[in-house]
C-alpha positions as a printed NumPy array, in Angstrom:
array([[117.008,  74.782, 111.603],
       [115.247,  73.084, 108.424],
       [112.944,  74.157, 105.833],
       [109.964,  72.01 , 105.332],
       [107.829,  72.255, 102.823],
       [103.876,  71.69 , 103.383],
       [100.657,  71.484, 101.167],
       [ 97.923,  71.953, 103.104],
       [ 94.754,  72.876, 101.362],
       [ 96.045,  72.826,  97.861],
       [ 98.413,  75.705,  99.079],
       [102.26 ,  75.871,  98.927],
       [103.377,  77.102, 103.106],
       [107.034,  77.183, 103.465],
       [107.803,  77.006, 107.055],
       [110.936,  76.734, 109.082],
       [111.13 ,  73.981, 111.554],
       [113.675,  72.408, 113.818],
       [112.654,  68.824, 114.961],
       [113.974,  67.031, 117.758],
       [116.453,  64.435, 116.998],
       [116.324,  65.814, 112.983],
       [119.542,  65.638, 111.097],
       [123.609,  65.158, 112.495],
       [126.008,  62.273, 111.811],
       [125.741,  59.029, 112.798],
       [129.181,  58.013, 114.599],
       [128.057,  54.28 , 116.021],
       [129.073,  51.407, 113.45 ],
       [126.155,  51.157, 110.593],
       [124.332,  48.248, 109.251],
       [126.577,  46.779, 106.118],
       [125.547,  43.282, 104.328],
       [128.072,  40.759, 106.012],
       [131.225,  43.474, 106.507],
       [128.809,  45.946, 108.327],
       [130.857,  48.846, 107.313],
       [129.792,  51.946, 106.341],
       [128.025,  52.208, 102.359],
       [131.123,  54.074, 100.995],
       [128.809,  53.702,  96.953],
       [131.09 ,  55.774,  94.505],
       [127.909,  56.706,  92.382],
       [127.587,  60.088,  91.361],
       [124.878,  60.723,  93.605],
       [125.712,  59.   ,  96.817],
       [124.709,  60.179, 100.397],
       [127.656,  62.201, 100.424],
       [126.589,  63.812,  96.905],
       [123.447,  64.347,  97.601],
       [123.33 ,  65.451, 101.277],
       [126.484,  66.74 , 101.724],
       [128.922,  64.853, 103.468],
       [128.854,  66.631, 107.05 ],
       [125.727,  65.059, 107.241],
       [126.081,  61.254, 106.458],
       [123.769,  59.8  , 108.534],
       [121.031,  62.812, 108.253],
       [117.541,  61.636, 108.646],
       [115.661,  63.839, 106.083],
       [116.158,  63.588, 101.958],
       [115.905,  66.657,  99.864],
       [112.18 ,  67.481,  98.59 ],
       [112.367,  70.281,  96.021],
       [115.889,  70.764,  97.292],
       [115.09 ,  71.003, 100.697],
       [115.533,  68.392, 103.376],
       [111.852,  67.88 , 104.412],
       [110.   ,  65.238, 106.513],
       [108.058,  63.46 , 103.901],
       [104.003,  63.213, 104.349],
       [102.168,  60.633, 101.471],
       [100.344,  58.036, 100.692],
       [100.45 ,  55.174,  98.443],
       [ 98.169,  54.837,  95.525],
       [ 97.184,  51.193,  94.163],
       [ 95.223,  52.684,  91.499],
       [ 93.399,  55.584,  90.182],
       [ 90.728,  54.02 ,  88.721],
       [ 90.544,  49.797,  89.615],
       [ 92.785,  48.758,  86.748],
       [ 96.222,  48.659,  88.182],
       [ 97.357,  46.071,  85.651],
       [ 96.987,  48.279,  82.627],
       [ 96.658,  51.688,  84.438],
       [ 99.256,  53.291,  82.117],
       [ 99.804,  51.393,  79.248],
       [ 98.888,  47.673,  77.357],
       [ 99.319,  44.969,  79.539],
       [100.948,  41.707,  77.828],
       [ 99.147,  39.378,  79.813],
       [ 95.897,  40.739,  78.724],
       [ 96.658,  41.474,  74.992],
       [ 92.723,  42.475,  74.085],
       [ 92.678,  44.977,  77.211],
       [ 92.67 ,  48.486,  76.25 ],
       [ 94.702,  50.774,  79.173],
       [ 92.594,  52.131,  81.56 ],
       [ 94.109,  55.497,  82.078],
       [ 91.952,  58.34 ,  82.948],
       [ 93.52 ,  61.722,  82.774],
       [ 90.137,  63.295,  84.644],
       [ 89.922,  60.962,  87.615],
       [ 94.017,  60.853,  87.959],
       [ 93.896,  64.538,  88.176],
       [ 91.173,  64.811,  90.895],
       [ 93.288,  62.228,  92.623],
       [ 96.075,  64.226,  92.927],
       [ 94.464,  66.974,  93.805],
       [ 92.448,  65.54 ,  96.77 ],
       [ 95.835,  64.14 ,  98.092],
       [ 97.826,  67.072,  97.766],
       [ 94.829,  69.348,  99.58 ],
       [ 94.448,  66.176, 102.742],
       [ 98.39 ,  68.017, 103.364],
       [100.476,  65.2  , 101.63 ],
       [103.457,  66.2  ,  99.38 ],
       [104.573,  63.137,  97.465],
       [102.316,  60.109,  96.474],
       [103.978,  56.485,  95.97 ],
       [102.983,  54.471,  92.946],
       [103.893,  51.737,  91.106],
       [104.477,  51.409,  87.14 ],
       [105.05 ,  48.137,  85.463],
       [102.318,  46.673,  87.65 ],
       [102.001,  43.12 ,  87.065],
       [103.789,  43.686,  83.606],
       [101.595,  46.947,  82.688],
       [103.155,  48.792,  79.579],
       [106.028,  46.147,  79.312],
       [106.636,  44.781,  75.914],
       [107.392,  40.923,  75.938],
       [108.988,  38.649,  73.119],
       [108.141,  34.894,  72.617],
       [111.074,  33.986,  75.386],
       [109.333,  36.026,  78.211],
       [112.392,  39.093,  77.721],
       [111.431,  42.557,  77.845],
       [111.624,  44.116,  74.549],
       [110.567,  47.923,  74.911],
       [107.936,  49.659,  76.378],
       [104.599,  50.269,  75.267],
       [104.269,  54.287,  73.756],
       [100.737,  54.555,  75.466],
       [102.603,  53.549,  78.489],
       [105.175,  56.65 ,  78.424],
       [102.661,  58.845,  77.209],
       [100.466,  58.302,  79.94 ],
       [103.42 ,  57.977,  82.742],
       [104.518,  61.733,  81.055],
       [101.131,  63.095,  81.732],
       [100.598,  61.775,  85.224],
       [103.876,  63.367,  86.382],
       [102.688,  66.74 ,  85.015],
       [ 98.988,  66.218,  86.515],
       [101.327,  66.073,  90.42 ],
       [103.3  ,  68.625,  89.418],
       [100.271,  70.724,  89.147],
       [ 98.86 ,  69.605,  92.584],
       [102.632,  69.812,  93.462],
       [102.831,  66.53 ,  95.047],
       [105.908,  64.549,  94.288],
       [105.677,  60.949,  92.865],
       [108.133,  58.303,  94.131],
       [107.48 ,  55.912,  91.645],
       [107.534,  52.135,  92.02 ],
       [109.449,  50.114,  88.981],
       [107.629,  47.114,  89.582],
       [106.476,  44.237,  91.812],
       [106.477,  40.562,  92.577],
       [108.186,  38.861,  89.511],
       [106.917,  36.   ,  90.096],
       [103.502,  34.381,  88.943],
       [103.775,  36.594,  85.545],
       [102.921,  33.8  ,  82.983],
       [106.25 ,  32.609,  80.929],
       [107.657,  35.905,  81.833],
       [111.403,  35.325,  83.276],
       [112.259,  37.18 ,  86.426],
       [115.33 ,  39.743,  85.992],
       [116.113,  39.02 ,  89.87 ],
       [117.127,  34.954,  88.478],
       [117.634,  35.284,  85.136],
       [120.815,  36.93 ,  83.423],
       [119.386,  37.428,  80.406],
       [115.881,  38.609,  81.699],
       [117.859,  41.421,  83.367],
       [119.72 ,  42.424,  80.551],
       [116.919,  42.588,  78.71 ],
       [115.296,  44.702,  81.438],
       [117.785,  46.689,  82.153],
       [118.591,  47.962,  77.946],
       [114.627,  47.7  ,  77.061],
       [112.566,  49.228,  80.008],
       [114.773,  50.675,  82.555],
       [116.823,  53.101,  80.658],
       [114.011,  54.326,  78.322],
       [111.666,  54.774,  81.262],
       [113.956,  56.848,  83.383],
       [115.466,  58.691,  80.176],
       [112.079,  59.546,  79.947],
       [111.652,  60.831,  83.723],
       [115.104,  62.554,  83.392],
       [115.063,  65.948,  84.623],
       [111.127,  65.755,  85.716],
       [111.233,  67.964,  88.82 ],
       [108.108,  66.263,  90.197],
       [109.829,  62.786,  90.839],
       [111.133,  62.502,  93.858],
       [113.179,  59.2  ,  93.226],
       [112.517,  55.959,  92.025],
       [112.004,  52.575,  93.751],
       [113.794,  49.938,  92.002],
       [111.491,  47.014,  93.323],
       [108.563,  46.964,  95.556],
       [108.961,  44.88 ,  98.501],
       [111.702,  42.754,  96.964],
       [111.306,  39.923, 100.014],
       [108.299,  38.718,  98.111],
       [110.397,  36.958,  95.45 ],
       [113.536,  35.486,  97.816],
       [113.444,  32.38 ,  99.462],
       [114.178,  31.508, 103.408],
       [113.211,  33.045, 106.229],
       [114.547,  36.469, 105.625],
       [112.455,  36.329, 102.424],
       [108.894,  35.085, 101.536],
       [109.795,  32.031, 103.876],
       [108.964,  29.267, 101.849],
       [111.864,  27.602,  99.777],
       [110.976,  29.046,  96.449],
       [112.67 ,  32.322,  95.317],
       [116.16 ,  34.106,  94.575],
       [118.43 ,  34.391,  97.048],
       [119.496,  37.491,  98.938],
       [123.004,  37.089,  96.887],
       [120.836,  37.505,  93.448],
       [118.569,  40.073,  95.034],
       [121.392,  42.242,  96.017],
       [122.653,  41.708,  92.766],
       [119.437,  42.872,  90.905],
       [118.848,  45.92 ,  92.81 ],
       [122.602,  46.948,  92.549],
       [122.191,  46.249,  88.827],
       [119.292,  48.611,  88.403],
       [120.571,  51.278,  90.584],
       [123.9  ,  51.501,  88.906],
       [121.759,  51.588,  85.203],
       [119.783,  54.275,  86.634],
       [122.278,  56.714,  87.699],
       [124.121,  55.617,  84.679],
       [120.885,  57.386,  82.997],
       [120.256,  60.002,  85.674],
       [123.178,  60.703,  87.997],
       [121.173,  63.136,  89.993],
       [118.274,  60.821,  90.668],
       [117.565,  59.422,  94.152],
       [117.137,  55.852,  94.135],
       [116.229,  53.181,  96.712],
       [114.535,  49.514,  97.123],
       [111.85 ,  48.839,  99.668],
       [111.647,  46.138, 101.833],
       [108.71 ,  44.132, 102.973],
       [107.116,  41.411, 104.938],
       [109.703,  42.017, 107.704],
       [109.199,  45.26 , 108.702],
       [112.592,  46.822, 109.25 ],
       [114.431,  44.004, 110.496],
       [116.274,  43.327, 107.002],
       [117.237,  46.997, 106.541],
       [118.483,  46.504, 109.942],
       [120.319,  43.41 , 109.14 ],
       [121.968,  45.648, 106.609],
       [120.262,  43.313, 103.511],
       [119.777,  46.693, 101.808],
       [123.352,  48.167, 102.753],
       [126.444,  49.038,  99.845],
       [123.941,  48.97 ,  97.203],
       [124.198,  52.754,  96.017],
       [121.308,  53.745,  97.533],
       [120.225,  57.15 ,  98.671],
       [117.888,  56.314, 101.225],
       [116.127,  53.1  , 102.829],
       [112.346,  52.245, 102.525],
       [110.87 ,  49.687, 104.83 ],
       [107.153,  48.635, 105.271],
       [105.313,  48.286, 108.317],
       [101.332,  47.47 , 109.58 ],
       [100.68 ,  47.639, 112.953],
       [ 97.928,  48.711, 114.94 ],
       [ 99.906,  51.041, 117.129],
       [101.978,  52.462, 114.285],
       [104.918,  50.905, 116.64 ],
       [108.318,  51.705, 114.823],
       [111.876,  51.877, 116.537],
       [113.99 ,  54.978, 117.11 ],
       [116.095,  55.445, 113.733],
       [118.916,  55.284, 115.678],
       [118.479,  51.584, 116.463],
       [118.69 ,  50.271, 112.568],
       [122.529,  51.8  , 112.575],
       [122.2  ,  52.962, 109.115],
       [124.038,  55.242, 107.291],
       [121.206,  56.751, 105.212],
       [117.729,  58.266, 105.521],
       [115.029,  56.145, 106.111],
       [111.412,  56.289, 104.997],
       [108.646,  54.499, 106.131],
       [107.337,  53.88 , 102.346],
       [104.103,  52.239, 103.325],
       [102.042,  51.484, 106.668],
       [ 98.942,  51.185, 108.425],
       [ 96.904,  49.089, 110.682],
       [ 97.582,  45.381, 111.25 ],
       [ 94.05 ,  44.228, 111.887],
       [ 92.019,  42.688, 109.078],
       [ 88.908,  44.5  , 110.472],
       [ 87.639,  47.159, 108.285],
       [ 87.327,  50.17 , 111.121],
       [ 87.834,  53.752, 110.96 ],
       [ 88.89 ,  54.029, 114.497],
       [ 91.233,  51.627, 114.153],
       [ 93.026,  52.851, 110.988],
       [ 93.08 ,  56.233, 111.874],
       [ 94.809,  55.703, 115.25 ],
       [ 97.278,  53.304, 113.396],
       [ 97.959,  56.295, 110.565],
       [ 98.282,  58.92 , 113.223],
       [100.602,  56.977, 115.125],
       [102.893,  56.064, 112.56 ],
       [102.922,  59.377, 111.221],
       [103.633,  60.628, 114.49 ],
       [106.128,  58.045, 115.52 ],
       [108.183,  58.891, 112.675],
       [108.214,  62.496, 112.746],
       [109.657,  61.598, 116.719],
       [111.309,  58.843, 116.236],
       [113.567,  60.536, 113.548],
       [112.467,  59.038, 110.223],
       [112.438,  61.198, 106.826],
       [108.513,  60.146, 106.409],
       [105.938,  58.013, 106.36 ],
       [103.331,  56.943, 103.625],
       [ 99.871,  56.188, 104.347],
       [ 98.26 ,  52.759, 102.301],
       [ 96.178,  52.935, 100.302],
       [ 94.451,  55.732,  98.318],
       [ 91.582,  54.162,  96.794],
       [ 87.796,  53.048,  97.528],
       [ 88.564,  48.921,  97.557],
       [ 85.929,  47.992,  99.525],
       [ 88.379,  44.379, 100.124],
       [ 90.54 ,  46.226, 101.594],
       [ 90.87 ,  47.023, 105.199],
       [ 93.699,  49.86 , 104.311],
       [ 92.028,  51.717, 102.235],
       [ 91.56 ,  54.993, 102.855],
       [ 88.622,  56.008, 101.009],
       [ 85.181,  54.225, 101.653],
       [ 83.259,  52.341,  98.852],
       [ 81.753,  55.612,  97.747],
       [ 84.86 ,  57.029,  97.366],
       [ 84.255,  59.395,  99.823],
       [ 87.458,  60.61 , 102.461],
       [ 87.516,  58.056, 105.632],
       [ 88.135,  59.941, 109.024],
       [ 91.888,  58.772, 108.807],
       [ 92.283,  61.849, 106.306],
       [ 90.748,  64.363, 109.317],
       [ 94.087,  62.919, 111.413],
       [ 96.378,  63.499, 108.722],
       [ 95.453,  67.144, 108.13 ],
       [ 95.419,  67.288, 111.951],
       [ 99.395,  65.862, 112.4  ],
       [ 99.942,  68.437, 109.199],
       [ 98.451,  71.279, 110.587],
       [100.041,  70.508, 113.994],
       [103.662,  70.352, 112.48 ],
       [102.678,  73.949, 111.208],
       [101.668,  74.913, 114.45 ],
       [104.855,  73.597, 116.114],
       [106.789,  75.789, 113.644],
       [104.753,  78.665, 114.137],
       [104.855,  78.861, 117.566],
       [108.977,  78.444, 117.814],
       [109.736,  81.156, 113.847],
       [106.054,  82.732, 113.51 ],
       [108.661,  85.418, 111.25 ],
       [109.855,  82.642, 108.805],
       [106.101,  81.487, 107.865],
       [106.546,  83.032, 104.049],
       [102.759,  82.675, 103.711],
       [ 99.465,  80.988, 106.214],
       [ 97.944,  78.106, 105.059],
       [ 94.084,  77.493, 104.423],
       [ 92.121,  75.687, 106.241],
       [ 92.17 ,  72.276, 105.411],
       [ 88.737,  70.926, 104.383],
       [ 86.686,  68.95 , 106.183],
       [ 86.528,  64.832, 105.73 ],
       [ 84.293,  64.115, 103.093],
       [ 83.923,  64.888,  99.573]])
């Protein structure tokens, strides 16, 4: 029996569910980079640490302290500015930041009440709030930047969604900047100047859920496994980077889950084990896909939890039907399938983009009427096998539609 933790309405309902195929030990050999052996990390928080070690192997992560199947979405931006959403951008010096405490709190409200309990974002977007020296080295991080990070956190906690934030993306393309993934001295820098002031800063925040070291880290390695052209780091130097920042992080925070998603493969490289003996807590692949196809978790033969960090349809058409099937099968297929969550892409009104799931008015697409139908149906699933441990019944969720 597990505890799960919904949001349905804007209201907290703690309900107790068992789902099939949820939780246990994972006996078969495990997907390790070359050795393939089990990710035996000696961080303070390892599986182990944070899970207990009965359950190496378990399929959920601990939301709130509870293990709880994990219902989000990703946000690109609040407001159209993702470059200097939080802070000064130093590619674009005469830019003021963008952030706007009002519509970043009606954000997170409207994402908390579709039933969603953590949101996935991404901080030094293209550089945003990074301080840079003649050289292209990080030097600090802009104050405006933390303030702004500080006050976000407190607007989820409030709507009591979690945020899983995103350190950073593509390194590559970023003006004279040098790339921590390829340069020693760039991740030094990195490491002393932005990492540990950003997550001394998050320390102790209880509405973080963990922290993604790099988003979709394939972007910036080479070969075939990577971006698949011949420019980029290779896997040896990528390892190396995420390791790196892991190791400063729980250096900073031992008790902070941390992970590093993988994209433009799908889950074939956390199969492959390309994310394995890193420290990690749990693995984060990225998938788009029409039929919200994903393989049973058993098949990756991983030793962690695994979260499906972003996903929707494949199609470059722009149609509701089609991304809200895609959404609801994903979500679906990874609540079956034995995943710790999915996250929908993307919350926002792009009009460019295909996965967005608001329209151009900013108005709720019907993809939001089949999330709050898949969480309202996990409630009813629990209901109908412990109606006595429902503490308290949610509201209706609204209708699509602002």
């Amino acid at each position: 029996m597990r505890i799960f933790k919904y949001f349905i309405g804007g209201a907290a309902t703690t309900i107790a569910v068992g789902l099939a195929g949820c939780g246990g030990t994972q006996a078969q050999d495990v997907s390790g980079y070359n050795s393939r052996t089990l990710d035996n990390n000696t961080s303070p928080v390892s599986s182990a640490a944070s899970f207990g070690a009965a359950t190496l192997g378990a399929k959920l992560i601990p939301l709130q302290g509870k293990p709880t199947f994990i219902v989000g979405m990703n946000v690109a931006t609040f407001g159209g500015q993702a470059e200097r959403e939080y802070g000064k951008n130093p590619l674009m010096p005469d830019a003021e930041p963008w952030y706007n405490a009002k519509a970043v709190n009606t954000g997170l409200q409207d994402i908390a009440t579709s039933g969603c309990n953590v949101v996935r974002l991404r901080l030094f977007n293209k550089l945003d709030g990074l301080k840079l020296d003649s050289s292209g080295l990080v030097t600090g991080i802009d104050d405006t930047f933390l303030k702004n990070v500080s006050d976000m956190i407190s607007k989820a906690e409030s709507a009591k969604v979690q945020v899983y934030v995103v350190l950073s993306g593509s390194w590559s393309g970023l003006g004279t900047t040098k790339s921590p993934i390829t340069d020693a001295n760039a991740k030094t820098a990195y490491l002393k100047k932005a990492i540990v002031p950003l997550v001394s800063k998050l320390k102790g925040r209880q509405g973080v859920l963990a922290i993604d070291v790099m988003d979709e880290i394939e972007s910036d390695i080479a070969g075939k496994e990577g971006n698949t052209t011949k420019v980029g780091a290779t896997w040896d130097q990528a390892r190396d980077f995420i390791k790196s920042t892991v190791d400063t992080i729980k250096s900073v925070d031992p008790q902070r889950m941390v992970t590093a998603s993988s994209g433009l493969h799908g889950w074939q490289n956390v199969k492959a084990g390309k994310f394995a003996k890193l420290g990690l807590d749990f693995y984060d692949f990225h998938a788009y896909d029409d039929k919200g196809t994903l393989p049973p978790f058993k098949e990756l033969k991983v030793d962690r939890p695994v979260v499906v960090g972003s996903c929707g349809q494949e199609s470059k058409k722009a149609d509701n039907d089609i991304q809200a099937k895609a959404n609801f099968a994903f979500l679906t297929n990874a609540q079956k399938e034995g995943y710790a969550g999915a996250l929908l892409t993307d919350y926002g009104k792009n009009p460019e983009n295909v996965l967005s799931l608001l329209d151009k008015d900013g108005k709720h697409r019907p993809v939001f009427a089949q999330l709050q139908t898949f969480v309202a149906s996990l409630a009813m699933n629990a209901t109908n096998v412990t109606a006595p441990a429902i503490a308290t019944t949610p509201t209706p969720a609204p209708a699509p539609g602002k």
